[in-house]
VMD Tcl script that draws the C-alpha trace (Angstrom):
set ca {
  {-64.85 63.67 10.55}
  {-64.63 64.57 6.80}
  {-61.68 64.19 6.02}
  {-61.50 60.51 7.72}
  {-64.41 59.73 5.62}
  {-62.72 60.92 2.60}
  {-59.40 58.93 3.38}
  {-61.49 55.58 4.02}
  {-63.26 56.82 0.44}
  {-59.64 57.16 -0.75}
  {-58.27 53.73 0.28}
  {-61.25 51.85 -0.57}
  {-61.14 53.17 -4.00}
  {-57.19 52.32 -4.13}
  {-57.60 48.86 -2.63}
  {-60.34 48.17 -5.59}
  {-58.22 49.36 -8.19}
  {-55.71 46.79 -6.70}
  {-52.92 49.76 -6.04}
  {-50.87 50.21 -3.01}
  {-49.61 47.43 -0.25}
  {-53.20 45.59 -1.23}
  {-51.97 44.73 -4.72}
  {-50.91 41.30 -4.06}
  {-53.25 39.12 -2.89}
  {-51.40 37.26 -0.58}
  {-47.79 36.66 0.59}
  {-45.60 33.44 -0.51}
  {-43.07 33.28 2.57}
  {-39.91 32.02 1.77}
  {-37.23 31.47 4.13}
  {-33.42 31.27 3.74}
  {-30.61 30.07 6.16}
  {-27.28 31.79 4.87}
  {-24.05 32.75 6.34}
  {-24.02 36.63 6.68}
  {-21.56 36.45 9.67}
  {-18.25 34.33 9.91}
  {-15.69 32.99 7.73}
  {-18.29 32.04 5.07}
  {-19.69 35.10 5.05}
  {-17.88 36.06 1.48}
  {-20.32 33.32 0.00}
  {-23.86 34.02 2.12}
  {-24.07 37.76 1.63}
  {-23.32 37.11 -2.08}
  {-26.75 34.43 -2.14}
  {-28.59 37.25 0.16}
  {-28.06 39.47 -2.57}
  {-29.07 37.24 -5.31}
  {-32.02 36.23 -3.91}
  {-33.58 39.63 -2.64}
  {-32.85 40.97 -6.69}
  {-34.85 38.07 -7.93}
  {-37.59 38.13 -5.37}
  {-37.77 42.21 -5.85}
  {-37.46 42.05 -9.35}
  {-40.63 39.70 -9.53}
  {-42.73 41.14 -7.07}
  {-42.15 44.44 -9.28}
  {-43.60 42.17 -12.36}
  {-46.73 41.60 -10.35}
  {-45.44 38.73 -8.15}
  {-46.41 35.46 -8.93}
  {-50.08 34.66 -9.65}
  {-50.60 37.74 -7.82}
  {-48.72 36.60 -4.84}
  {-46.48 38.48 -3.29}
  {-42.59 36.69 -2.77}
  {-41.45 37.66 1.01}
  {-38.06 36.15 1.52}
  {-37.65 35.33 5.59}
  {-33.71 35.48 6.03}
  {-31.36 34.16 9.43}
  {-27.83 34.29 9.66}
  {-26.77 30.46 10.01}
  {-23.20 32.05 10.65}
  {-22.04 29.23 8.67}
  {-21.97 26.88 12.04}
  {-24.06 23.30 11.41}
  {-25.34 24.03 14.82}
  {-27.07 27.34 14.07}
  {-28.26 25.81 10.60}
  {-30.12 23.67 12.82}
  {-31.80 26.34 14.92}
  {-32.46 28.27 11.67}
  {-34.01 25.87 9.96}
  {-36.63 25.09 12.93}
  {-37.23 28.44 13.65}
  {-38.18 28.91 9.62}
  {-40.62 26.01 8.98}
  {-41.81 25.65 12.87}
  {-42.23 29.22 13.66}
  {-42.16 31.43 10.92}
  {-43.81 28.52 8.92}
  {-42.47 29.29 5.64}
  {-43.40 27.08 2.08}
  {-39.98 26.26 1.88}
  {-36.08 26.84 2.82}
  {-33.18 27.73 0.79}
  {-29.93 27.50 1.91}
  {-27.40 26.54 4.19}
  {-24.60 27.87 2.97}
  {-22.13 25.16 3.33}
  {-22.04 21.83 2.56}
  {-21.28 20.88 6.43}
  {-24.23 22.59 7.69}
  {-26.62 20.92 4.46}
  {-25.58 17.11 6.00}
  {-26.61 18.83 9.69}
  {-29.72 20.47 8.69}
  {-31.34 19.10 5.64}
  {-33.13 16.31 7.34}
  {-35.21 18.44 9.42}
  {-36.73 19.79 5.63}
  {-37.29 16.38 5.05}
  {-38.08 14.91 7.61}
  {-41.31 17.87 7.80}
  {-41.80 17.32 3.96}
  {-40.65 20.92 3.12}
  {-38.34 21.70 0.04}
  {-34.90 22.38 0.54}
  {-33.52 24.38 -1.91}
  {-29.25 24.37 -2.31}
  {-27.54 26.79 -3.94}
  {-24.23 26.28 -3.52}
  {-23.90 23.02 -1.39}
  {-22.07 20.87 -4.36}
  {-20.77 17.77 -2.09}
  {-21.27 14.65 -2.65}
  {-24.55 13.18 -1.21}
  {-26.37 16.08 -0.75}
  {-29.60 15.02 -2.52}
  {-29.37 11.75 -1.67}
  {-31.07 12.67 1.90}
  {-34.34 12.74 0.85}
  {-36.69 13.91 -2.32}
  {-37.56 17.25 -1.16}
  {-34.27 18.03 -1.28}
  {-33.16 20.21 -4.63}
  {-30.10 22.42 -5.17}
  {-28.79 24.08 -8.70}
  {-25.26 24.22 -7.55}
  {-23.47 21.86 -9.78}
  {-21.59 19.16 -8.18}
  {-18.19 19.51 -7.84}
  {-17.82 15.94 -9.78}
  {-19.68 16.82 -12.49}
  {-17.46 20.26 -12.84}
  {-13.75 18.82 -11.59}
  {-12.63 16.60 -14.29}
  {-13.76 19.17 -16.81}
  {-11.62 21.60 -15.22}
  {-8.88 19.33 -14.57}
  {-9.09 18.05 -18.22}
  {-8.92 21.75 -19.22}
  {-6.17 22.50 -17.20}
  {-3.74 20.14 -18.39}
  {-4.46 20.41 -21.59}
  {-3.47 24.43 -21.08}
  {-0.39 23.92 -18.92}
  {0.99 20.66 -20.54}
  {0.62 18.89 -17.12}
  {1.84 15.64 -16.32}
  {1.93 15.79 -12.35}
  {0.18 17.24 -9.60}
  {0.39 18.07 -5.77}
  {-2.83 18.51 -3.90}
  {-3.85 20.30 -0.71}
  {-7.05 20.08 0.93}
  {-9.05 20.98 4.31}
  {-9.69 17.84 5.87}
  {-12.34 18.97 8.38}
  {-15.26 20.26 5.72}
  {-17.57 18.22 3.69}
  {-16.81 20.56 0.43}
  {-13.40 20.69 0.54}
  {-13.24 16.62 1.48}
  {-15.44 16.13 -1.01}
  {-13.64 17.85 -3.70}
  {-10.44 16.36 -2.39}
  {-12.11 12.85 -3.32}
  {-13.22 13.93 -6.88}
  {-10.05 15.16 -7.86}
  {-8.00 12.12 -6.49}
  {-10.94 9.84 -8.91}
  {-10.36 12.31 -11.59}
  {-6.44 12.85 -11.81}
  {-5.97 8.67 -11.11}
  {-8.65 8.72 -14.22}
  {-6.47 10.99 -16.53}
  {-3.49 9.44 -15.32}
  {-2.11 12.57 -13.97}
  {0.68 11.60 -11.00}
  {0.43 13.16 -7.64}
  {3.72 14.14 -6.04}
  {2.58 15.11 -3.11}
  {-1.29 15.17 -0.62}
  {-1.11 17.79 2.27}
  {-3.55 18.72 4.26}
  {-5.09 21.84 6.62}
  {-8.13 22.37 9.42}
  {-10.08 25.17 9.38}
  {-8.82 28.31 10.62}
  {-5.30 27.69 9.83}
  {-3.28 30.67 8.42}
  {0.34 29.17 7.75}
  {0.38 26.50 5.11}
  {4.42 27.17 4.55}
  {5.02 23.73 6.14}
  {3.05 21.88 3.98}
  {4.01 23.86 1.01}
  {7.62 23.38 1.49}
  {7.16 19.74 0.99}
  {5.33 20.13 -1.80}
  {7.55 22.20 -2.96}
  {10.31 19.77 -2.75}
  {8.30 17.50 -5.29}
  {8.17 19.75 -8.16}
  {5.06 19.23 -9.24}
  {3.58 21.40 -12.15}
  {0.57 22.45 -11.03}
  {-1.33 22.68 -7.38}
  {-4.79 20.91 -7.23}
  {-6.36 23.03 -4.45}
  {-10.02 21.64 -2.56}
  {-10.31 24.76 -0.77}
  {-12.68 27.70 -0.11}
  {-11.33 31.20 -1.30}
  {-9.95 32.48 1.99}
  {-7.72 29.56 2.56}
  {-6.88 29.12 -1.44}
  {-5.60 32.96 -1.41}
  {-3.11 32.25 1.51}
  {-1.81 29.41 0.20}
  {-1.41 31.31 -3.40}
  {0.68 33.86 -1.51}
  {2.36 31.92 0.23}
  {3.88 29.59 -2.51}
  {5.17 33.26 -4.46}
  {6.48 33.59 -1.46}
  {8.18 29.84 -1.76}
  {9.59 30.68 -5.21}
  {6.67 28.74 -6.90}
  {5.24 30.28 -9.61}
  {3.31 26.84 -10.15}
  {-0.58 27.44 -11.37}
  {-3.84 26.07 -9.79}
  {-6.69 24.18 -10.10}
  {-9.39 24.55 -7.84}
  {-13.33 24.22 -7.14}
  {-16.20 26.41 -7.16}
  {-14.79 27.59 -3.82}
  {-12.28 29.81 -5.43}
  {-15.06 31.25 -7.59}
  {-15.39 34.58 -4.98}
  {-13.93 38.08 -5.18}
  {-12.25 36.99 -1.72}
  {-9.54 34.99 -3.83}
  {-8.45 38.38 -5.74}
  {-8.98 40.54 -2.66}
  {-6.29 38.88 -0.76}
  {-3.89 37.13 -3.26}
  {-4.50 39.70 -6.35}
  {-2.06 39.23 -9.06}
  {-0.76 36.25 -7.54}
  {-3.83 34.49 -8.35}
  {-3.19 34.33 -11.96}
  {-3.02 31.50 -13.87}
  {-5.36 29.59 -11.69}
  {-8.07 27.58 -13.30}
  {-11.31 27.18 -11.90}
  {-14.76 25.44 -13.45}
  {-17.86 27.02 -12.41}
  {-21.43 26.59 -13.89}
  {-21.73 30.52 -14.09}
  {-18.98 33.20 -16.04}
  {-19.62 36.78 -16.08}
  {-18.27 36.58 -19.69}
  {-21.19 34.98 -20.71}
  {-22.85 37.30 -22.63}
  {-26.37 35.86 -22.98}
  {-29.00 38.42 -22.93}
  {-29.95 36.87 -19.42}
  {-27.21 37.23 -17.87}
  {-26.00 40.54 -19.24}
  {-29.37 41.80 -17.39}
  {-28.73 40.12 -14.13}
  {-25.21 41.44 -14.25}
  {-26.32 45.38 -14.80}
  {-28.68 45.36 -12.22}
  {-26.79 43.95 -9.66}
  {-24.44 46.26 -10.29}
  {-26.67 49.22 -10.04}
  {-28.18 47.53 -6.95}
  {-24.88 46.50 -4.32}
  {-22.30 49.14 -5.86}
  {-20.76 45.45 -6.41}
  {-19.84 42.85 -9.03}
  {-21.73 39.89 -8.56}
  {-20.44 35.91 -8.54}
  {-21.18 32.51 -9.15}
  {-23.33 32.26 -6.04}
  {-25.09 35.29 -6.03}
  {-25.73 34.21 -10.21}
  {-26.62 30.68 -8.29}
  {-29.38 32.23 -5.94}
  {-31.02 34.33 -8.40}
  {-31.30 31.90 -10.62}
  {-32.86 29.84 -7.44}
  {-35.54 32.37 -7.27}
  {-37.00 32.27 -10.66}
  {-36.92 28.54 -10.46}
  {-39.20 28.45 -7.67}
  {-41.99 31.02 -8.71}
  {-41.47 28.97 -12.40}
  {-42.88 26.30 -10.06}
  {-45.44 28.62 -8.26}
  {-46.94 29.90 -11.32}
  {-48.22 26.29 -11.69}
  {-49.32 25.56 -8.03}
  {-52.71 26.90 -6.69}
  {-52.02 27.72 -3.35}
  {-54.71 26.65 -0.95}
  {-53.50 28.65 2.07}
  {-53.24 25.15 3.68}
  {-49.15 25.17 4.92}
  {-48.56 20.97 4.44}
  {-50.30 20.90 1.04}
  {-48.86 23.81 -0.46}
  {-45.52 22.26 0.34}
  {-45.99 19.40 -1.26}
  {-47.46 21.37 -3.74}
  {-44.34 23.24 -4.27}
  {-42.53 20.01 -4.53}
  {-44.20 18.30 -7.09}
  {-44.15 21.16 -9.54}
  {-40.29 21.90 -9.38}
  {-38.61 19.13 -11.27}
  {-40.29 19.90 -14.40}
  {-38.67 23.54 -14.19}
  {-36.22 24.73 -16.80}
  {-35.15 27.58 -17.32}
  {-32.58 29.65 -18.97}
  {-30.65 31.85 -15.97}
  {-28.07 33.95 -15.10}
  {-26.10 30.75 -15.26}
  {-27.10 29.26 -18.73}
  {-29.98 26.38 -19.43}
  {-31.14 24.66 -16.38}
  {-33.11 21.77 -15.92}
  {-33.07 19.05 -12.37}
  {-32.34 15.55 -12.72}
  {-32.40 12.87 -9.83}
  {-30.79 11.80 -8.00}
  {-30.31 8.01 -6.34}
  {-30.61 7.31 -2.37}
  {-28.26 5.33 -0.20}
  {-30.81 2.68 -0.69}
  {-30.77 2.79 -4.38}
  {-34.12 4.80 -4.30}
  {-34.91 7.70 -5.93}
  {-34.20 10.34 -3.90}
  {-33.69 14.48 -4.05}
  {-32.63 16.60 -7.16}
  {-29.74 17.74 -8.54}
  {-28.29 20.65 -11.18}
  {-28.16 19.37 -14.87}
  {-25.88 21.80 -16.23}
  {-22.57 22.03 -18.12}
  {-19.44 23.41 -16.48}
  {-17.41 27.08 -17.62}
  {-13.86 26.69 -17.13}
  {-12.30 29.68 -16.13}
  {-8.62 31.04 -15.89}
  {-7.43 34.19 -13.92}
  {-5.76 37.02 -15.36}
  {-5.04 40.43 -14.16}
  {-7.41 39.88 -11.11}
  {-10.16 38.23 -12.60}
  {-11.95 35.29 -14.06}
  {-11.83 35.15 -17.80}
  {-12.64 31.88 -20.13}
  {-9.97 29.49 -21.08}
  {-9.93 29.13 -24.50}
}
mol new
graphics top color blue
foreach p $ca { graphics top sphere $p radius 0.5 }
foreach p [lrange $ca 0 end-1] q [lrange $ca 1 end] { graphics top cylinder $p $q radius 0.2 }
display resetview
């Protein structure tokens, strides 16, 4: 009986000196739907990581206003279907203040409106399609739009290569890679680049040789690629293969270490914009860089940069909200305080600006940020200059 008396004695004293798991006066649950399984994988394990740095990294500052951040993640497997499911099983169920994620673009268009439709913040960080935040004014994402970032890097990139024309190859069954394909059509008609040649691919496919033969047969000098990283490797190869030695220009979907993983050396000389560079050597992001390092046994990427960045954003907002414990009014709580937010990330100054409706209306918020453009060499990412 004495010693349980002195372990209460113990724990009492511990909870009053605010040490142990009673340090934090409450938890802030915030969920995220990302793609840990599936072809998108590459991109959702990345965000995971980002994320759970941030939120640990904080929460070993002393949280936010005392709170603790518990981040609620579900595999969304990268399926619009499952983004669906995840995203009612987070605000329904595990009743979380609010949602980051999907992963993709496709599954954003799927399962966005059930965030706004139940007033709860949707938070993208790395859906850069067209349209996204023009669902509805909860919605926010810091993943720069692929047409604010393509006709930088396409302006960049024939400036480099001396390019006059152009072939371009694009999945035609995703909302990123369609909607890059439609930026980059505006863009190169705008800088009065010709196109030779338009092929296009579904998801899944493996052998582009077909569609790179006649493309090949046009002679461009240069291949404008709206693809993610899987795809844009194979069809690197598979042009060396071809005899091209032609280089690329692509979207923030070739910013992964899946691109140099399959097509390695081949890779080089393909240009890519991308609001994030590890050569960016701000103190910020020298930090973020280290310790992800030190935590994953990995180097980290755009979207991983992306989601951490996402995290500091939202407790920025926190700090400013009083949290009443009430679930609908600390969401809108949440949502009020988050477009003031700047900050200067892993990725470089931040700040939102908003974005228009269908109806003309004000609607969600979207990155304000400036575009890297990046070339690779040797198996990696490195500035153009």
């Amino acid at each position: 009986m004495r010693t349980m008396f002195t372990i209460k004695k113990l724990t009492l004293a511990l909870i009053a000196a605010g040490i142990g798991c009673s340090a934090f006066a409450a938890d802030i649950k915030l969920g995220a739907a990302e793609a840990l399984s599936g072809p998108a994988a590459k991109y959702g394990i990345a965000i995971k990581n980002g994320l759970t740095l941030a939120a640990d990294e904080i929460n070993a500052k002393g949280g936010v206003n005392g709170n603790k951040l518990t981040l609620v993640i579900e595999d969304e497997q990268g399926k619009k279907e499952e983004a669906i499911n995840v995203f009612k099983k987070l605000i329904f169920q595990d009743k979380v203040l609010m949602v980051f994620g999907p992963t993709l673009s496709n599954s954003a268009f799927a399962a966005d409106p059930i965030a706004v439709a139940s007033k709860v913040v949707v938070f993208g960080t790395s859906n850069t399609a067209d349209g996204i935040s023009a669902m509805g004014a909860t919605v926010f994402r810091n993943s720069v739009m692929e047409a604010d970032v393509l006709p930088v890097t396409t302006k960049a990139a024939v400036k480099h290569f001396g390019i006059k024309k152009v072939a371009v190859v694009y999945g035609n069954d995703d909302a990123f890679t369609k909607s890059g394909y439609d930026v980059f059509k505006t863009t190169l008609d705008a800088q009065k680049i010709q196109i030779t040649a338009t092929e296009t691919y579904a998801k899944g496919d493996v052998d582009f040789k077909a569609q790179l033969t006649k493309i090949k047969a046009t002679n461009p000098d240069a291949i404008v690629c709206s693809c993610l990283a899987e795809e844009a490797a194979n069809i690197i190869l598979q042009t060396r293969t071809l005899g091209m030695k032609q280089p690329f220009i692509g979207g923030n979907g070739f910013n992964s270490p899946k691109l140099f993983e399959i097509a390695k050396d081949a890779a080089d000389n393909t240009v890519m914009g991308s609001p994030w560079s590890s050569e960016n050597l701000t103190p910020t992001n020298k930090a973020f860089i280290a310790a992800y390092k030190a935590r994953f046994n990995a180097d980290p990427d755009q979207f991983a940069a992306q989601a951490y960045d996402a995290i500091h954003i939202v407790a920025d907002a926190l700090k400013k909200v009083k949290l009443t414990g009430a679930l609908d009014k600390d969401r809108l709580a949440l949502a009020e305080a988050l477009p003031a937010v700047k900050l200067d990330g892993a990725t470089g100054a931040f700040a939102f600006s908003r974005a228009t409706g269908k109806d003309g209306k004000p609607a969600g918020y979207d990155a304000d940020q400036d575009a890297i453009v990046n070339i690779a060499k040797g198996g990696k990412f490195v500035l153009l200059k």
